[in-house]
C-alpha positions, 0 to 999 in steps of 0.5 A: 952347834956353837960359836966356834963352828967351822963351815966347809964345803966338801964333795960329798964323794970323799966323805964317809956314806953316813953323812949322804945316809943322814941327808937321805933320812932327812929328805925321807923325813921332809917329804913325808915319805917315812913318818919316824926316824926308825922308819927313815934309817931302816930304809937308807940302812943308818942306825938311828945313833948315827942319825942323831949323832950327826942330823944337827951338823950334817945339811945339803948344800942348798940348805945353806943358801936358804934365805940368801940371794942367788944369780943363775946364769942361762943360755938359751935357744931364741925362740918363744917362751923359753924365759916363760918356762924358766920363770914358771920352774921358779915359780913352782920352786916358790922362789922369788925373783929379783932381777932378770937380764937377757941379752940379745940373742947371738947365732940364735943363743941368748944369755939370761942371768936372773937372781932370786931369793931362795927364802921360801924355796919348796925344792933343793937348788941342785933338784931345781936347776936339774929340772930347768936344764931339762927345758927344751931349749936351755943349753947351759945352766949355771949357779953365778953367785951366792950372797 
């Protein structure tokens, strides 16, 4: 890449298969589950000209928030250890925590907005904030903000 890269963000579902097939060989490649590139393409169906051809300009989304702060924004049933879930799903994402704010439950809902550092982030967002609205009793996730 050079200094006169552009940046977009495109939905993923009007691009050609390719650049969806180069982010699965590389998620294939982190998570060990392939130990070559041959071994990654031929599992996705990509040549690997076309791997090498793209791999250093196509990334997931979250790849790109790397290191940067976000603000997650939460609504919540009110009972007992929901904001201890959230926190151990961000902790186990290897993600710090910079501020949590939750308001005072209304009709038995609370809003929680928390901002964390997505530095050392073993998960991708999208993965991570799947796995938070699969707690018992989140009933909205959201990204706010990214800095």
């Amino acid at each position: 890449m050079n200094k006169d890269s552009k940046y977009l963000l495109v939905d993923a579902s009007v691009l050609p298969e390719v650049f969806s097939k180069v982010i699965d060989v590389k998620k294939i490649l982190s998570k060990g589950v392939a130990k070559t590139v041959h071994e990654a393409v031929k599992e996705v169906g990509l040549s690997r000209s076309a791997f090498y051809k793209y791999k250093d300009y196509v990334f997931p989304f979250y790849e790109t928030s790397r290191g940067k702060v976000m603000t997650l924004f939460f609504v919540v049933e009110d009972f007992s250890g929901i904001l201890s879930r959230i926190i151990n799903e961000i902790a186990a994402a290897k993600a710090n925590i910079l501020t949590i704010n939750q308001n005072i439950p209304i009709n038995g809902l609370a809003d929680v907005t928390i901002s964390i550092e997505t530095q050392g982030m073993v998960k991708d967002i999208q993965e991570f904030m799947d796995e938070i609205g699969k707690i018992e009793g989140v009933r909205r996730q959201e990204i706010l903000a990214r800095e």
